[in-house]
N, C-alpha and C positions, 0 to 999 in steps of 0.2 A: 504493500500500500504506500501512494504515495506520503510523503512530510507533509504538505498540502492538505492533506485529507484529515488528519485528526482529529479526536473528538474532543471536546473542551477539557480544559484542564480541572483537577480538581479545585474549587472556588469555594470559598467563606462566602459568607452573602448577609446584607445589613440592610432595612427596608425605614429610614424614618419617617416618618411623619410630620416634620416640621423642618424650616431652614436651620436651625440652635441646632437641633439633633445631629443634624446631616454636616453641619460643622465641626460639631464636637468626634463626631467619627472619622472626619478627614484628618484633627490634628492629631486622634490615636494612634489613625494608618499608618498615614502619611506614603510614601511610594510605593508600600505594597496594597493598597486601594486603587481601584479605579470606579469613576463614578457613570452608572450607564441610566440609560435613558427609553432611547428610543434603539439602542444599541445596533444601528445598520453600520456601524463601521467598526465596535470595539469589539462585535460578533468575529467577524472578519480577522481582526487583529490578533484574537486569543484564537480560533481555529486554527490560523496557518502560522502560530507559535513564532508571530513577529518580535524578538526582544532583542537585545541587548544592554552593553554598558551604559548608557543612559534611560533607557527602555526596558526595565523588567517589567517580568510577565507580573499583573496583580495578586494577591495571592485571596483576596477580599476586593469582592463589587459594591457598590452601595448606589443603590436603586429608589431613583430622585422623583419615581414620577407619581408616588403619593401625595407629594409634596403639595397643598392647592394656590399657595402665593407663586410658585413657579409656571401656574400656567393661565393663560387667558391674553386678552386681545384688549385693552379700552384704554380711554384719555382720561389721566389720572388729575390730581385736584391740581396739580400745575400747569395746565391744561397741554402736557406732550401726549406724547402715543408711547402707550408701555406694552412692551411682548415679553411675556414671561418666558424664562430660559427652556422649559419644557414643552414649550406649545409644537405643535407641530408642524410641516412646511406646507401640508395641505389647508390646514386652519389659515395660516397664511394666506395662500393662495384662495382661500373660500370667504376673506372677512372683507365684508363692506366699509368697515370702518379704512381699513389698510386700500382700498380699491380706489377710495375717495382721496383721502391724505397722503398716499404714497404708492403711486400704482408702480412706481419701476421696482417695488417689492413685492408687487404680484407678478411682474412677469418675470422677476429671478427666482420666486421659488417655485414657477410653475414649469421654469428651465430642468431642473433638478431634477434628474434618475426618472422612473415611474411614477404614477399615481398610487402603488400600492408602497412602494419605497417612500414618498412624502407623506403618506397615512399615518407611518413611524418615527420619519428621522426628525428632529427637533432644531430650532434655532440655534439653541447652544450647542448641540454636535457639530452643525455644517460650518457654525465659526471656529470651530473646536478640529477639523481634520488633520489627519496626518497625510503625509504627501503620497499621493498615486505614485508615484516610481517602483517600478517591476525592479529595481533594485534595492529599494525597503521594505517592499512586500516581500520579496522573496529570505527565505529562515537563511540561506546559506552566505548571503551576504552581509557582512557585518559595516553597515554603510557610515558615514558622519552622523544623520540624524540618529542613529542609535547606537550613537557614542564609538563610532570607530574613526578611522584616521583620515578618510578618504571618501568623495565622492565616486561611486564607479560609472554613474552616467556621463560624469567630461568626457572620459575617453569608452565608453561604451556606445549605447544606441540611447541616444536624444531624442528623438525623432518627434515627438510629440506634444506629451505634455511636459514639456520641461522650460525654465527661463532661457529669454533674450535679452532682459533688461535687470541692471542690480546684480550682475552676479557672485554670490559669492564662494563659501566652498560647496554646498549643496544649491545643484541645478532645477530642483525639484517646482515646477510651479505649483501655486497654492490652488487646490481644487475648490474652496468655500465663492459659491454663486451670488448667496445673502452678502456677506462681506463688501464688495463694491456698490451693492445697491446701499445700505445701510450708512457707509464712507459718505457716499454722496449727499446723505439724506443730513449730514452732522451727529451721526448716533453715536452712546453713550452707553458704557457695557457697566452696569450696576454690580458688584463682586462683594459676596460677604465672606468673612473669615472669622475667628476667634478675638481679632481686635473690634471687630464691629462691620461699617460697611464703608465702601468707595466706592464712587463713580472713575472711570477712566474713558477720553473719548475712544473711540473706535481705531481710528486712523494714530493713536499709539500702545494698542493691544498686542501688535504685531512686532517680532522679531524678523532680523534680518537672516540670508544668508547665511550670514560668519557664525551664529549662532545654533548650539542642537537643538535648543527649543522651540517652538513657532510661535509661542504665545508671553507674555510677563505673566501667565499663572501661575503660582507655585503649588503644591500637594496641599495646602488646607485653604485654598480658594475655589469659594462656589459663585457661578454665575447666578444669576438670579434674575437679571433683568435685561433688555436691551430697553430704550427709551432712544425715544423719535423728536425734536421740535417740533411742531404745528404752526409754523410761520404760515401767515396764507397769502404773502405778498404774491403780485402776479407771476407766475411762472411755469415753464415748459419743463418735463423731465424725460428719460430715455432711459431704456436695458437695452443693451445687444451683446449677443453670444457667439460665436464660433464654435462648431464643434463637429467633430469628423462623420457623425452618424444626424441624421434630420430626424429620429426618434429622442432616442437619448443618449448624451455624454456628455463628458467632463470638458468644462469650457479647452479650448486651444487658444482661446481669448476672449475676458467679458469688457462690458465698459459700461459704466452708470455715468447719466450725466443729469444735474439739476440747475436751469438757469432761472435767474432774477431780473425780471424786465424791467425797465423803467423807459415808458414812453416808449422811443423807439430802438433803445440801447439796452446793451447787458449790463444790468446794476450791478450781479455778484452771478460766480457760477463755482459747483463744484462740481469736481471731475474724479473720478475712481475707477482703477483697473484690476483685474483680476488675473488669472493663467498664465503667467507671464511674466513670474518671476515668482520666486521663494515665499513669497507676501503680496497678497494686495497691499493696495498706495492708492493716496492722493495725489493726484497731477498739478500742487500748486502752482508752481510755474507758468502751465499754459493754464489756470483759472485766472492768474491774473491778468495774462496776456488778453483774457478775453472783455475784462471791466471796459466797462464806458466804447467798447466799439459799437456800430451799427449791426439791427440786428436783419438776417438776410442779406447778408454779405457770403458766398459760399467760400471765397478767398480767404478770408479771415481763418473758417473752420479750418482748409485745409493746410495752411501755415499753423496752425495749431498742431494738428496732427502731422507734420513733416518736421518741426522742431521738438516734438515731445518724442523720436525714434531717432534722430540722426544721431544718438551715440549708442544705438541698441549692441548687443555684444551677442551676437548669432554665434553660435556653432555650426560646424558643416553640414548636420541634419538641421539643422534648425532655422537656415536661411528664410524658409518659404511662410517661417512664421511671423516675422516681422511682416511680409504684406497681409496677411491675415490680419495681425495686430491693429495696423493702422484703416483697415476698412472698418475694421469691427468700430474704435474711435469714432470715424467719420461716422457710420453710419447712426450711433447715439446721438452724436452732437446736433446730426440734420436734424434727424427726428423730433429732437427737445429742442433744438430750434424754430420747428416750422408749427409750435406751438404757440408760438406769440401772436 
């Protein structure tokens, strides 16, 4: 039989009932906990016995989705948009409130795998993934993100989902689809611990490259919330996706874009990109490139998009991705463009 093939490890298993509880169980664990949810990827992770030196296997789950402050969809007494860490991507995908306030987060989570895979997988998983690289999936390689010395995609097979921009020792692009929609939108990832609670924005949740980790979470941080602004100034938004199959997969490149009109001009715009490096990012640069120009200018978008790649760092598989990249770009900006 294949290594592949195994059946789950033997697991400890802890069920609490409130966010205290499920804290106070993270600082017991601590690395030998893992916390599951809607488990479509930590399934995955413990079958095909993905570990290593930064990456052990858990030895205890602790299963969050009793929890009922982790889950649900509405505009809290501040008047944002709160998504509880456990909600699901099809509750996403199905909430009017989210349709009306933020539709480019209905059409990234309606991007995302299946309809019976969104049924399960949760907000905080798909900000939460580990990198698609048939190189860290597979048990025989002991890659950098699990703590070995070496990417083996540089000089292996790139080909697909891996970075062109940002590179650093892991080439791995970041699979989470919510993530650039969410960036764009200015969200706020709510994290409780044993000190109490923070907020941290989105767009510095995320580690680089050079780093094994993908996230600033440590083992006794629980997500708890994402939180949305509700600005309702006038404005146009976009998702666009790339991706090798017209069913479903994993972006080859996303792009979130939210613009602020005023008048006949771009008052303020965020931009956010996904598949395409180690981490989604904000494209500050070209958001401010875009303040105070005219809006319907096509010129303008595509100097945007042709100065946010001209230092992209392609690999010799990876060429064909940079034009991908920069369609994908255009195609969000026109789109939340030709909303004004």
């Amino acid at each position: 039989m294949s290594d592949l093939l195994y059946e789950l490890p033997e697991l400890g298993y802890e069920e609490p009932t409130d966010i205290e509880e499920a804290v106070d169980l993270l600082r017991k664990y601590r690395s030998d906990a893992k916390i599951i949810a809607g488990g479509t990827e930590l399934l995955n992770i413990l079958k095909d016995r993905i570990s290593g030196p930064a990456q052990p296997l858990p030895r205890v789950l602790i299963n969050i989705k009793k929890i009922s402050e982790l889950k649900g969809v509405y505009i809290n007494s501040d008047g944002w948009l709160h998504i509880g860490s456990t909600t699901t991507l099809l509750d996403i995908e199905e909430s009017g409130v989210i349709r009306q306030i933020a539709p480019i987060l209905t059409e990234a989570a309606r991007s995302v795998a299946t309809k019976q895979i969104r049924a399960l997988a949760t907000v905080g998983g798909n900000l939460c993934q580990r990198p698609w690289c048939w190189y860290f999936r597979h048990p025989h390689f002991n890659c950098y993100k699990k703590g070995g010395k070496l990417c083996y995609a540089v000089s292996g097979n790139h080909l697909h989902h891996f970075s062109i921009m940002n590179l650093g020792v892991c080439i791995a692009g970041h699979p989470s689809d919510l993530a650039p929609a969410l960036m764009a939108l200015d969200a706020v990832v709510e994290i409780a611990n044993h000190n109490g609670r923070k907020e941290i924005p989105l767009d510095q949740f995320y580690l680089d490259g050079r780093s094994v980790y993908d996230t600033v979470l440590s083992h006794e941080d629980l997500i708890v919330s994402i939180q949305v602004p509700t600005n309702m100034r006038r404005r146009g938004m976009a998702f666009a996706k790339a991706r090798i199959r017209g069913t479903w997969d994993f972006s080859l490149a996303s792009a979130a874009v939210v613009l602020e009109f005023e008048k006949d001009r771009y008052h303020k715009a965020r931009i956010a990109v996904g598949g395409i490096a180690p981490y989604p990012f904000r494209l500050y640069t070209a958001e401010k490139s875009l303040e105070g120009k005219s809006i319907g200018n096509t010129e303008t978008l595509l100097e945007v998009v042709k100065n946010t790649f001209e230092n992209a760092k392609t690999l010799p598989m990876s060429k064909e991705k940079r034009r991908i990249a920069e369609a994908t770009l255009l195609t969000a900006l026109i789109n939340a463009a030709k909303q004004a």
